[in-house]
N, C-alpha and C positions, 0 to 999 in steps of 0.2 A: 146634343150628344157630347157628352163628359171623353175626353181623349185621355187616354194613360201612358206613361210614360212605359218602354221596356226595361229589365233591372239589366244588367250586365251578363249574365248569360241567357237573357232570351236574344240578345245581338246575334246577328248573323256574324260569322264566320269571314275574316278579311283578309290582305295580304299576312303570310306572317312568314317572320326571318327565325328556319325550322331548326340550322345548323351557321355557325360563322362563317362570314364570306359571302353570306348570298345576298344581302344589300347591293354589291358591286354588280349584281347583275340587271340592276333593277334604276336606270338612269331616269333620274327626276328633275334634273333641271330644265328642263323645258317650260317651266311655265313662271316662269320668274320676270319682274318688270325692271330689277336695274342688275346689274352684272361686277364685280369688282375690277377695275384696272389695277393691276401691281407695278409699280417703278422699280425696275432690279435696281436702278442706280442710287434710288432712295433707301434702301431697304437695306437695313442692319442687322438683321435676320434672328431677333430675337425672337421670334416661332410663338409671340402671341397668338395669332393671327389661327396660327396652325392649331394652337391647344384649346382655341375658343370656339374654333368652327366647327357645328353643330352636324354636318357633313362629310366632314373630312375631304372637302373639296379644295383646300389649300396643301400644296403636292411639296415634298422636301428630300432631298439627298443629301446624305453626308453631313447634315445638320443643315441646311441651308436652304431657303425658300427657291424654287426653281421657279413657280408659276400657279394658275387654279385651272384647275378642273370643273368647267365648266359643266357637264354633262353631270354633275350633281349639285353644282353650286344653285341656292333655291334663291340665291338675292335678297337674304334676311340684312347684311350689312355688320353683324357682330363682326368681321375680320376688321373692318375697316373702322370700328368703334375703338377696338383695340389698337390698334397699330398705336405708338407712342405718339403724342400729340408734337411730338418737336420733331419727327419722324414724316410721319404720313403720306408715308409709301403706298397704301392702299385710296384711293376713293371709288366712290360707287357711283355708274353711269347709268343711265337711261338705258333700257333694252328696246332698240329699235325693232319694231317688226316689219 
């Protein structure tokens, strides 16, 4: 028996974000296998880090890096691809379970 593919609107119907805002309701980091540690003391706060995170799990005041947000940080590592390589305020850990 020949199996066929569905085209894009026989899909079923998934999460969808109806109005802005409503991402933040919807915490997805949970299932990620390594986490980013940030060094404040390292960190020169060029907000790569911030403009490349695909999340917006990298949190900023006042222009300046405070910390991550882990409760949507998914563990992909772009923050920490970016960080300046003479910098490298961010590296990526192991998520212990």
């Amino acid at each position: 028996m020949k199996q066929t593919l569905k085209v894009w609107t026989e899909l079923p119907e998934a999460g969808i974000i109806d109005r802005s805002g409503t991402a933040r309701e919807y915490k997805t980091g949970g299932w990620r296998t390594h986490w980013p540690l940030w060094d404040a003391e390292k960190c020169v706060h060029c907000l790569l880090c911030w403009v490349y995170c695909p999340e917006g799990a990298v949190q900023v005041e006042e222009g300046k890096v405070v910390g991550m947000d882990l409760d949507y940080c998914k563990g992909c590592g772009i923050c920490a691809q970016e960080c300046p390589p003479k910098v490298k305020a961010i590296t990526m850990q192991w998520e212990e379970m």
